[in-house]
N, C-alpha and C positions, 0 to 999 in steps of 0.2 A: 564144419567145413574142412578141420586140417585131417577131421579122420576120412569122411570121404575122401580128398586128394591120396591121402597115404593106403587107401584100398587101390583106387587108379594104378598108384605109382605100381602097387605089388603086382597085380593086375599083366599091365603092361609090361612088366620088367619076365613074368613067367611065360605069357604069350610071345614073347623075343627069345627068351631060352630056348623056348619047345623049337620052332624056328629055325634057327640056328644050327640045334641038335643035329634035326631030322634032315640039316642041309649039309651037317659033316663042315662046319666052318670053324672048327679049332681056337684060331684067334677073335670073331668077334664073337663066340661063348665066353670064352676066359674075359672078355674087356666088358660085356655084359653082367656079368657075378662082379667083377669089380667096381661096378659103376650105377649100381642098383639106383631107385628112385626114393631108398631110406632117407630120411632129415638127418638123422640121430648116429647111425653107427657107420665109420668109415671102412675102406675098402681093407678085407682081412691083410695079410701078410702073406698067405696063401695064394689067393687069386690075383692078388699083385705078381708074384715069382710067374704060376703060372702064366702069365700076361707078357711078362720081359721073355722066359722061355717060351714063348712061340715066337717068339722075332729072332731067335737064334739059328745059326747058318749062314743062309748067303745072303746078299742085299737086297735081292729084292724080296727075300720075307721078311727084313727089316724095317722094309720102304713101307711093303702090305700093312705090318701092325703101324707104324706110326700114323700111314693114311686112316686107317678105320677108327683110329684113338681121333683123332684130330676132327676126323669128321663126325662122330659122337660128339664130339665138346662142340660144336661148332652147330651142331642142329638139333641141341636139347634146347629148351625151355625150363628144364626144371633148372633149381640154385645146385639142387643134390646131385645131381648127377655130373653138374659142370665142375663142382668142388673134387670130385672121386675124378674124375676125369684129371684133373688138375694135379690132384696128387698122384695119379698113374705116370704126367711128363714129370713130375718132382721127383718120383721112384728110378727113373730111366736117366734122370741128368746126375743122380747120387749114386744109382746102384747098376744101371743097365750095361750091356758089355759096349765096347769101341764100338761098332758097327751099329749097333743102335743109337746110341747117342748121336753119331755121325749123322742118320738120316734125321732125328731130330732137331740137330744144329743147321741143317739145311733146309728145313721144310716152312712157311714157304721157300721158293726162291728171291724173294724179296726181300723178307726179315725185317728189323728194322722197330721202329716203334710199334706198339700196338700189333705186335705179332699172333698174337693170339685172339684179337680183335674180339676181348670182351669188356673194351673201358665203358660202355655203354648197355652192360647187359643189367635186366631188368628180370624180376620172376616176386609178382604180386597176387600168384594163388589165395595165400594166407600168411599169415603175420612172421611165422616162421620163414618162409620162403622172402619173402620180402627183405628180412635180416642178414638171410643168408647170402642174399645176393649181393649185398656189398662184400662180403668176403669174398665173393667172387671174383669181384673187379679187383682189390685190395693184391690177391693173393695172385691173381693173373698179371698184374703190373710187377709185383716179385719175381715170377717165372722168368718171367721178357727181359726186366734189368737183369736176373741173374745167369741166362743164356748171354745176354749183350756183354755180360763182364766177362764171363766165361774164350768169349768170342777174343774180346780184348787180351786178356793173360796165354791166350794158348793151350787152355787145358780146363777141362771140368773142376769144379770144384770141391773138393773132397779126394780126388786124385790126384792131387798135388804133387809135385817133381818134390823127391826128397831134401834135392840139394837146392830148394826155397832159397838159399843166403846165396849163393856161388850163383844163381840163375841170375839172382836181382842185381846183382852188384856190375853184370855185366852188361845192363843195360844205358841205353844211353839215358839224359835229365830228363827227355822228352817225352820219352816212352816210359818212365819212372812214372812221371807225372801224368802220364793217359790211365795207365793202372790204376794211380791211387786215385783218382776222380770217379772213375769206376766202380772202385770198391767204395768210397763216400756217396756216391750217390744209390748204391746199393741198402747200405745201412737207412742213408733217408728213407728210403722207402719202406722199410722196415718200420721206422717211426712213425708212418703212415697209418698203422694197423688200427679197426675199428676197435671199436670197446666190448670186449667181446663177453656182451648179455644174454648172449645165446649159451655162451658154454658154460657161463653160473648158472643156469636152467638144467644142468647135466647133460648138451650136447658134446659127446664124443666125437664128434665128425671136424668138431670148430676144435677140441682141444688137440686133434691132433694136428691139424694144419700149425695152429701157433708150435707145438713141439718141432715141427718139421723145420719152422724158420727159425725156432732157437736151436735148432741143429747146424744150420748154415746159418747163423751167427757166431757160434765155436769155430769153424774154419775161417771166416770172413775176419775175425778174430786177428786169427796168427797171419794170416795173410795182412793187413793192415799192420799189426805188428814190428814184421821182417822189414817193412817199406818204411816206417815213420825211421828204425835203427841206420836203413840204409841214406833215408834225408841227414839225418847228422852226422851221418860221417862227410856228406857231402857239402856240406852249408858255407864250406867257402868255396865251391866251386860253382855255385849258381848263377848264375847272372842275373839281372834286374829282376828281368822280365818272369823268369822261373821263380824267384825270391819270393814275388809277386803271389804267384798262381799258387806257390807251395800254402804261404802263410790264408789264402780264402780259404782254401781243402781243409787247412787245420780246423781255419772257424767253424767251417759247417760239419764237421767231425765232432769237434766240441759243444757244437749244438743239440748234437744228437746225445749225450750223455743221460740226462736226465731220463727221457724214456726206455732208451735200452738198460739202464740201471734197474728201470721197475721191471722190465722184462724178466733179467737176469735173476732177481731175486724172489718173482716169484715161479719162475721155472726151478727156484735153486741149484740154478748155476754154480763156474767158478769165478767169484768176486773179486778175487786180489789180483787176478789175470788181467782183467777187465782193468781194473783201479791201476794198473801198471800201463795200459795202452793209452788209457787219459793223461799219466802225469808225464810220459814219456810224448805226447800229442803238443800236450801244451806246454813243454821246455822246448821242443823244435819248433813250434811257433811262435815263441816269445824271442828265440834267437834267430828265425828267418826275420823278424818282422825288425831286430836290431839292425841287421845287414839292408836291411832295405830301406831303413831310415837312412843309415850313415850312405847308401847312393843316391837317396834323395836330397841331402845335403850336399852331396857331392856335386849331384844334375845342377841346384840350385846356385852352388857358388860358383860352377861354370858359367852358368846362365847371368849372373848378376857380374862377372868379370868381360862377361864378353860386353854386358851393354853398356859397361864404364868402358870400355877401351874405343866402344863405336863412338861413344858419345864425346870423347876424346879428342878420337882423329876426326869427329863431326866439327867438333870447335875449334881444332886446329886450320878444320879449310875457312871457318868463316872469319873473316872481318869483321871487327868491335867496329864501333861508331868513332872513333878516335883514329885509330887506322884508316878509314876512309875519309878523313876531311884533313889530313895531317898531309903536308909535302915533306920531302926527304931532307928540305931546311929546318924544319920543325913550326914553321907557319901556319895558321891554322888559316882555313878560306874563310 
C-alpha cells in the first residue's frame, strides 16, 4: 500500500512539473520540486533558494509566491507535502529577504491562533502518513507560536537587533513581560514534540524538521537569556502584580528543562549555555518569589491592622451592658 501511494505521489508530483513548465510559471515549478510527495527526503537547499528567489523584487511577486506556498499547504492531503510546505514558511521566516517575510507576517489578514489552520489535519493513507501527520500539526503550532512571537518582539527571529541588551533595557516591566511570555510559551511548545519513530526508521524529512527547531532553540536561547539578566536587574522595581506574573513564566520555563535538556543533548548542542539559562531562571525566580512573599506579608499585616482598628472604633460606638443600665449617680436600675 505505502509503495503504490509513493508511485501516486511521483506520479502526480511529475504531471504538475510538466504543467507548470509548459505554462512558464517560474514560482509554482520552484515550490513544486520543493514540496514533492516523498515520505522520506526533505526539500533540497536548492529548490528551497530557488523558491525564496522568485519572490524577490516587488511585492506583489512577494505576495504571488507566499499565496501559491500557502495555498499548496492548504489544499494537500498528503503529511509530505504539508511538512515541505512547512519548512518552505520555516526557510522564509529564518532565511527570506524583508519583503518576503513581510507578506508572510501578513498573510492571512486575520493571523491569530491557528494561522496556518492545520491543528486538525489528518493524512491516514498509510502508516507512515498517519505519523507523519502529527508532525504536521506539532510543527504547524511551532510556525504560528513562532510568527506570534516574532509579531510580539518586532523582528524575525534569527535577525535579531545586535544591540539585544540596550533594545531590552529600554523597555517598559510590561512589555518586558509580553516578550518573555512569548518566548516561554514558544519553548512549551517545542516540548510538545512527538516521539519521533519515524526518524529512528531513517526518515530524513522528520530529522530535519527537529534540526530546524533545534536551530530556533539556539536563538530562542539567547533571547530568553538577555531578558531573565534584564528581570534581575529589575527585581526591585517590580510591583506586585509583575512580581507575580514574572515568578509563573519562571516556573513554566523551569518546567520545560527536562525535555529540552534531551533535545540538546541529543542534537549535541551547546550544554553549559543551556545549564547557565536554567540556574540564572531559577535565582531570579526564587528572588522574585522573596519580594512577593515579603508584599504578601506586607498586603496581609495591612489587612489584619485595618480590621483591628474597625474592630476598635466598632467597640468604641457600642455600649457594654453596664453602660446601659448605669445612671451618671452610679445606680444601677
Amino acid at each position: 500500500m505505502t509503495k503504490l501511494t509513493n508511485l501516486i505521489g511521483i506520479i502526480k508530483d511529475k504531471a504538475s512539473q510538466s504543467k507548470a513548465a509548459l505554462l512558464s510559471k517560474r514560482t509554482t515549478l520552484s515550490l513544486l520540486r520543493a514540496t514533492s510527495h516523498d515520505s522520506f527526503t526533505p526539500p533540497t537547499h536548492k529548490h528551497l533558494s530557488t523558491l525564496l528567489s522568485s519572490g524577490d523584487g516587488s511585492r506583489a511577486t512577494a505576495s504571488a509566491v507566499v499565496e501559491v506556498l500557502m495555498d499548496r499547504l492548504q489544499g494537500t492531503n498528503s503529511s509530505a507535502v504539508a511538512l515541505k510546505c512547512l519548512i518552505a514558511v520555516h526557510h522564509i521566516i529564518k532565511h527570506g529577504s524583508f519583503i518576503l517575510q513581510d507578506q508572510l507576517s501578513v498573510y492571512p489578514s486575520t493571523g491569530g491562533r491557528n494561522y496556518l489552520n492545520l491543528s486538525n489535519f489528518r493524512h491516514n493513507s498509510n502508516p507512515v502518513s498517519w505519523e507523519l501527520s502529527s508532525w504536521v500539526r506539532w510543527f504547524a503550532q511551532h510556525i504560528e507560536q513562532l510568527l506570534c512571537t516574532c509579531r510580539i518582539l518586532g523582528f524575525f527571529l534569527g535577525n535579531s537587533p545586535s544591540d539585544r541588551g540596550e533594545r531590552v533595557s529600554g523597555l517598559t516591566n510590561a512589555d518586558l513581560l509580553t516578550e518573555f511570555d512569548s518566548l516561554v510559551t514558544l519553548v512549551e511548545g517545542i516540548c510538545k514534540r512527538p516521539d519521533p519513530d519515524v526518524s529512528n526508521n531513517g526518515n530524513k524529512l522528520v530529522d530535519e524538521i527537529v534540526n530546524l527547531v533545534g536551530e530556533d532553540w539556539v536563538v530562542i536561547e539567547t533571547e530568553l537569556s538577555v531578558r531573565v539578566s534584564e528581570f534581575e536587574e529589575r527585581l526591585g522595581c517590580l510591583n506586585f502584580g509583575e512580581a507575580i506574573e514574572l515568578v509563573c513564566c519562571m516556573k513554566r520555563l523551569e518546567e520545560c528543562k527536562e525535555r529540552i535538556m534531551m533535545m540538546i543533548i541529543m542534537m549535541m548542542l551547546e550544554v553549559e549555555q543551556s545549564l547557565r539559562l536554567w540556574d540564572s531562571a531559577k535565582e531570579v525566580k526564587d528572588k522574585a518569589g522573596i519580594e512577593v512573599y515579603k508584599e504578601e506579608g506586607k498586603v496581609q499585616k495591612a489587612v489584619r491592622k485595618h480590621m483591628v482598628s474597625e474592630s476598635d472604633r466598632f467597640s468604641g460606638r457600642v455600649l457594654n451592658s453596664q453602660d446601659l443600665l448605669r445612671f451618671p449617680s452610679g445606680r444601677l436600675l
